[in-house]
N, C-alpha and C positions, 0 to 999 in steps of 0.2 A: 307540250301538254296543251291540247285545245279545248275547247268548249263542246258537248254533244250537239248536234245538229241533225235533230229528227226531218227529215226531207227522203223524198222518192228516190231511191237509189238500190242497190243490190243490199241482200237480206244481209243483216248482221247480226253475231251473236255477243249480246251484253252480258258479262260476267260479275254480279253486283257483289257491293261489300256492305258493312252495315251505316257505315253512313251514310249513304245514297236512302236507302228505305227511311233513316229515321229523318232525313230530310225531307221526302217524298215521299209518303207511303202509298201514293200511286204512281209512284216512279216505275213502276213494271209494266203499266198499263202505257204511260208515256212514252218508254224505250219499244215495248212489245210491237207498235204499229207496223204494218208494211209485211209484216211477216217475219218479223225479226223475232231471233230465240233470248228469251232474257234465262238467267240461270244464279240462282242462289247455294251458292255452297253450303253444305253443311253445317261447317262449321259456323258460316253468319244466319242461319237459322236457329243453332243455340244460340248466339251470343242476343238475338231478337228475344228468344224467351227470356235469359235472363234479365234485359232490363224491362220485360212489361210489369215487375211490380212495383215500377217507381213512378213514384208520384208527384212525378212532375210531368213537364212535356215530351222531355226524350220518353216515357215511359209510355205516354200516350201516345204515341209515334207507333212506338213499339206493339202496340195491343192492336192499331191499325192494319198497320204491315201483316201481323199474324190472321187479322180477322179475312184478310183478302185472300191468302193464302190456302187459310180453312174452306174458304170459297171459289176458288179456285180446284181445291182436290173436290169439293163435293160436285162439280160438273163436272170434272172429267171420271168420276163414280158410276154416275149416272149414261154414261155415254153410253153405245156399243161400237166396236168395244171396248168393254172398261178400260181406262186411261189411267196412270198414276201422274204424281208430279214426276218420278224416274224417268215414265213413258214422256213426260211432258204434255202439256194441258193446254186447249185453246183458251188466251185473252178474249175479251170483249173488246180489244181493238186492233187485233188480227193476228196477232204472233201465238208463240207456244212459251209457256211459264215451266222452267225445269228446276227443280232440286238435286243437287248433285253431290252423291256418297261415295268415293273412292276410295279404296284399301290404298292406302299409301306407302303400306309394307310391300307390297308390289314395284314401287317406282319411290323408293329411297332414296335415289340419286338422281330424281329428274333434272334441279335445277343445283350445282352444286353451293352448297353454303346455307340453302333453304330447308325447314324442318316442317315439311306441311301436316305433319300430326299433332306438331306442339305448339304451331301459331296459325293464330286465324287468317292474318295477313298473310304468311306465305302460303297456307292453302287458296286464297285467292288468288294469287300468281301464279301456281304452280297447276290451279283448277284451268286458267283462263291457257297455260300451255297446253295441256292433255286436249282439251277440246278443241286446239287449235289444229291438234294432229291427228286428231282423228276422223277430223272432216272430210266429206266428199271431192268437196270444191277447196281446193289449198288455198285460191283467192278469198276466200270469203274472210271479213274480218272477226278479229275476235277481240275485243274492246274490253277492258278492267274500266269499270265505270266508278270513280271515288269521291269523297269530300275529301278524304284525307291526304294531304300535299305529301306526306310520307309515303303512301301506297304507289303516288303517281308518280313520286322519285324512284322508287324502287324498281318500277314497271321500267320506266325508260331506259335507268343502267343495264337492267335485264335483256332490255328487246322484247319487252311486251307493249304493243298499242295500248296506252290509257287515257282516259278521259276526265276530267271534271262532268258532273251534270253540271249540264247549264241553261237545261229546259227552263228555268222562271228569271234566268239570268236577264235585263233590260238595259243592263249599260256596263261597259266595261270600268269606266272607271268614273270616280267619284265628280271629278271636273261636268261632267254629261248628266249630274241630277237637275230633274228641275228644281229650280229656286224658289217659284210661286211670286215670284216678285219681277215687275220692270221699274228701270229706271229711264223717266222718260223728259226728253229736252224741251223746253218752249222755245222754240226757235224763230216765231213768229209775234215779238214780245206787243204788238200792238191790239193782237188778239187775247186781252186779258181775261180769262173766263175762269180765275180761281176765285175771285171774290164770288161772283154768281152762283158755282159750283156750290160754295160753302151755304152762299141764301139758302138755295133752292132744293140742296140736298143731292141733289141727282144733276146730268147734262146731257144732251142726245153725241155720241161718240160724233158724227160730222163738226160739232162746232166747235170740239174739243180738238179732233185733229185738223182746223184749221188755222189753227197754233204750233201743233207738234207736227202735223203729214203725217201722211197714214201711219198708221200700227196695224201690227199682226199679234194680237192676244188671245190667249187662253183664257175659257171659262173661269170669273172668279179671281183673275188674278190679280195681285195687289200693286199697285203702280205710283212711283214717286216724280210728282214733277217737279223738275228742275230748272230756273231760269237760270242765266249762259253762262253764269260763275258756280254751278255746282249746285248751287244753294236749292234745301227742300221748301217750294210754294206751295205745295200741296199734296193730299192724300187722297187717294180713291179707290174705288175695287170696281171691276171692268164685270159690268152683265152684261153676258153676248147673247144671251135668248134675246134680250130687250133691247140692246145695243144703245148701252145709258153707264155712262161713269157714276160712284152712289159714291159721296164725299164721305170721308172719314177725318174726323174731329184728330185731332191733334191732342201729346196729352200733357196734362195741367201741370206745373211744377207743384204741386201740391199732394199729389198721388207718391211723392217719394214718402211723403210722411204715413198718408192713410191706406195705402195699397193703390191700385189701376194701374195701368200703363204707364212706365216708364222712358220711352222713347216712340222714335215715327213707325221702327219695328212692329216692337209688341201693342202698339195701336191698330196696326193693321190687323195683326192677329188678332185682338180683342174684340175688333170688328164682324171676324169670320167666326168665330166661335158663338157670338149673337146673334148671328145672322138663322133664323128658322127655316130656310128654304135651303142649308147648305147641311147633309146630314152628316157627309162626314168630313173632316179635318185634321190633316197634318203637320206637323212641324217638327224641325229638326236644328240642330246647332250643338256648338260645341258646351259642353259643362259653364252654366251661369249666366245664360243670354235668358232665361227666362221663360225656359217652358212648360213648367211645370206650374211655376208659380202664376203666370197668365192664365193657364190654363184650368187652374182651381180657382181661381179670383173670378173668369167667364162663371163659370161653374156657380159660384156662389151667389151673384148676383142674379142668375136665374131659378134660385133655387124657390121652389113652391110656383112658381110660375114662368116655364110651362113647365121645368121637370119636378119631378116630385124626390129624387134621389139621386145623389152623386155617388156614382160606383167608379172605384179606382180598382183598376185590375192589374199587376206584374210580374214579370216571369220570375222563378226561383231558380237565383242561381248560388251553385252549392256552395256552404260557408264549411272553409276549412276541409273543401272536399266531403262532407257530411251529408248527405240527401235529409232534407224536408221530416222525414218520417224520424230519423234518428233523434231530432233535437225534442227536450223536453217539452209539456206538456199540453194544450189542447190546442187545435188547428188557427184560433187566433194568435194567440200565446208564441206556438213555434215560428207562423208569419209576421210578430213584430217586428225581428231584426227588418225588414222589408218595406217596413209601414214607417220609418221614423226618416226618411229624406222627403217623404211625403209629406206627413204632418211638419214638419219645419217651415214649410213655405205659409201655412197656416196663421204665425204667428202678426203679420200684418192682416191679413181680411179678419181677422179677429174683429177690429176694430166696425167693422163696415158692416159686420153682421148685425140681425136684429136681437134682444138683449135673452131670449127663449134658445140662442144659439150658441154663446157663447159659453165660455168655460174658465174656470179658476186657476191660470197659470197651466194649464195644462190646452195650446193652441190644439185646435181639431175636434177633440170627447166630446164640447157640447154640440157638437154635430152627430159627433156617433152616439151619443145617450138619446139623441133623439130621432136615431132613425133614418136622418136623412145625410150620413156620409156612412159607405161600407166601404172594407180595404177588402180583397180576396187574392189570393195565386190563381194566376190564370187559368190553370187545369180547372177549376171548379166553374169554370163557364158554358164547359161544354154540357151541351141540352139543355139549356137556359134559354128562356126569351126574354130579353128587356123591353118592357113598355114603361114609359116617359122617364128613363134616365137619362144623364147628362154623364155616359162612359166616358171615364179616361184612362187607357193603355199607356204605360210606361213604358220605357227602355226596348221600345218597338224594335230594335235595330236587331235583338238577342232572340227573336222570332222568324222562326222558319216561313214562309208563304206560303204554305197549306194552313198552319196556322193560323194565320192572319187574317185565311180565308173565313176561317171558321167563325174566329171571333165576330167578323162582321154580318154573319150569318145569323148571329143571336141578334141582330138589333129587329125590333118587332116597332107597333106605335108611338110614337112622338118621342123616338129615342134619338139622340146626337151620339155620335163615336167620335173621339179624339186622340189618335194617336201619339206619337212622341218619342223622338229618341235620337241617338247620334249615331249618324253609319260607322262614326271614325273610331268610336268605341264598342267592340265586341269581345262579349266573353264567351262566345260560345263557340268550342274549337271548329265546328265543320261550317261555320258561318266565314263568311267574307265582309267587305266593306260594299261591297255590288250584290251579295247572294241573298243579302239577308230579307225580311219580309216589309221591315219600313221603305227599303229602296223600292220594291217590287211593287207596291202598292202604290207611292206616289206616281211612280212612271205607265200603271197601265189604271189608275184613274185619273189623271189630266186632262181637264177639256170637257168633263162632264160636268153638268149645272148642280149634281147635288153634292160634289166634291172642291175642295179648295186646298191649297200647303202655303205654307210659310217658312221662310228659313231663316232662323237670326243669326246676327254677326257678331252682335254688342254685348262682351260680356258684362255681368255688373255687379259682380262682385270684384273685391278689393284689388288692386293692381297687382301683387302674388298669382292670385289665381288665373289673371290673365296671361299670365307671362309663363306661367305652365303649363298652358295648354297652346303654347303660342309653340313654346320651347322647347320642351319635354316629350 
């Protein structure tokens, strides 16, 4: 099972399933190039309508997928001569878009052991045979294109070619994300340039690596110097437009009591998250290193100047198997199970806020009584524009990258997005640890000046929690 690998080569014909669309829902347009036939079975056309009434993301996936579709038949409508999806339909990026209805009463026994009238799956297997044999050119490939590891098991025992999409795929494996961080040696200890750094604020990168020797860094990224026993001298974050290291303060042991930054980590983070010229922001880590809670704690501290509202946005995922709609009563009400890992982190910046914001034993409400903290499910962002919030996206990892695209597509005037999440945990079955839209996003914004990541190490909660996720 390989990865697809859209490139100039002899036409092929992609046989999708419904994971592939609700991952992509321009997954047709992506596969379709070159000339290549994509084709939707039947049966993964209903199972598209059934989930467009859900109100989450799969569901919105789904209304996507369908909307291209619609559009798709209304050109080849329009044609002469008239085209169906049957006939098959030119894409806008060169191939032909089929829908594909076979009496399967006819070919009962295509594949023995498969029921392609009573499952979806094996009508994808058994669709992606018949087209194989009915082709002109017997070389030509015919590809099951899936999210699901099952389908592509299936395909292979079978002797059917299948595929993973892995058109937004960027790194195979987790070892190959960036980090957003160097650790960097003073190797030249008579060139002492952390004290002045620290004066001065800022250093020009030549007098800094005349200490370390050259570096090769990324926009933005956060750098720990080390003199020759390990030990951290100092903190800074590397502008390469300006090509000037910008110190970053160190943090107080006093912040364990009143909130800030608790280690050289989430210092750096705290840094990038303030910084005005950086709009958007990543971080990642495993459960307790402190992403959320830096991340609201930035958040707070700039609240009324410059943003005027912290909006927290996160995906739903389904409790007890129940979709969103089913649980009792109004759209906040059903989103609290959702809203209280969030408000938890609250309960220190509590203190640090001003006294118009706080709240009675209850951390977060005197923010939301006043307007300037909303929680929402993600679904309700789309065609939204944010002007001067201070967005933070949860659980990033559990989003698709069309997704991901989207959401950053709402950000309008003097808005920051901050993402967050851990690749290592996903709940979402056709998601990976490499596929999902937090990996996709730090790997194809790096190196741009108005993006930054950070990845923490350092759990900080209780020694338990460390060791379970160490362990477990």
């Amino acid at each position: 099972m390989s990865d697809v690998v859209v490139m100039p080569s002899r036409k092929k014909n992609y046989i999708i399933d419904t994971s592939t669309g609700i991952h992509d829902p321009n997954s047709m347009n992506v596969l379709g190039s070159i000339g290549n036939k994509v084709v939707y079975p039947f049966g993964v056309v209903r199972q598209l309508d059934e989930k467009k009434t859900r109100q989450d993301l799969v569901g919105w996936s789904a209304r996507e997928v369908s909307r291209k579709l619609k559009e798709a038949r209304g050109i080849g409508l329009k044609m002469k001569p008239r085209l169906t999806l049957k006939d098959g339909v030119p894409l806008s990026s060169g191939g032909l878009l089929y829908v594909s209805h076979i009496d399967w009463s006819q070919h009962q026994s295509i594949i023995a052991g498969l029921n392609p009238a009573g499952s979806v799956d094996d009508e994808i297997i058994c669709t992606a045979k018949l087209w194989r044999e009915k082709l002109a050119d017997p070389n030509e490939p015919v590809i099951v294109v899936s999210q699901d590891t099952n389908i592509l098991l299936e395909c292979d025992a079978i002797g059917i070619e299948a595929q993973d999409y892995g058109h937004d795929k960027t790194i195979t494996s987790l070892s190959q994300l960036y980090k957003g961080y160097a650790e960097i040696k003073i190797i030249n200890p008579q060139f002492d340039f952390c004290t002045e750094l620290y004066t001065k604020g800022y250093l020009p990168e030549d007098i800094v690596f005349k200490a370390t020797g050259e570096q090769i860094l990324l926009a933005n990224q956060c750098c720990f110097f080390q003199g020759m026993n390990g030990n951290t001298m100092a903190l800074a974050i590397y502008n390469k437009s300006k090509k000037i290291f910008q110190s970053v303060a160190r943090p107080k042991k006093s912040n364990k009591a009143v909130g800030g930054p608790l280690d050289d980590e989430q210092a750096l983070l705290y840094a990038l998250l303030k910084n005005p010229n950086i709009a958007i922001v990543t971080t990642d880590g495993e459960a307790g290193t402190g992403k959320t809670f830096v991340s609201a704690d930035a958040g707070c501290d700039q609240l009324d100047n410059p943003y005027q509202q912290i909006l927290i946005l996160r995906p739903i995922i389904e409790v007890g198997g129940k979709e969103i709609g089913f649980l009792p009563g109004d759209i906040d009400q059903k989103f609290q199970p959702w809203t209280e890992a969030i408000l938890d982190n609250f309960e220190l910046i509590e203190m640090k806020l001003p006294h118009q914001y706080r709240s009675n034993g209850e951390p977060g409400y005197g923010l939301i009584k006043a307007g300037k903290l909303k929680m929402s499910p993600i679904i309700h962002a789309r065609g939204r524009s944010f002007h001067f919030k201070y967005v933070y996206i949860d659980e990033t990892q559990n989003l698709t990258p069309s997704v991901v695209k989207t959401i950053i597509t709402r950000a309008a005037m003097g808005t920051k997005m901050v993402f967050a999440g851990d690749p290592a945990q996903i709940d979402d079955p056709y998601l990976n640890s490499c596929s999902n839209g937090l990996v996709y996003m730090i790997e194809r914004l790096k190196d741009n000046d108005c993006f930054a990541h950070m990845h923490l190490r350092n759990c900080k909660r209780q020694d338990s929690t460390r060791l379970a996720a160490q362990l477990l």
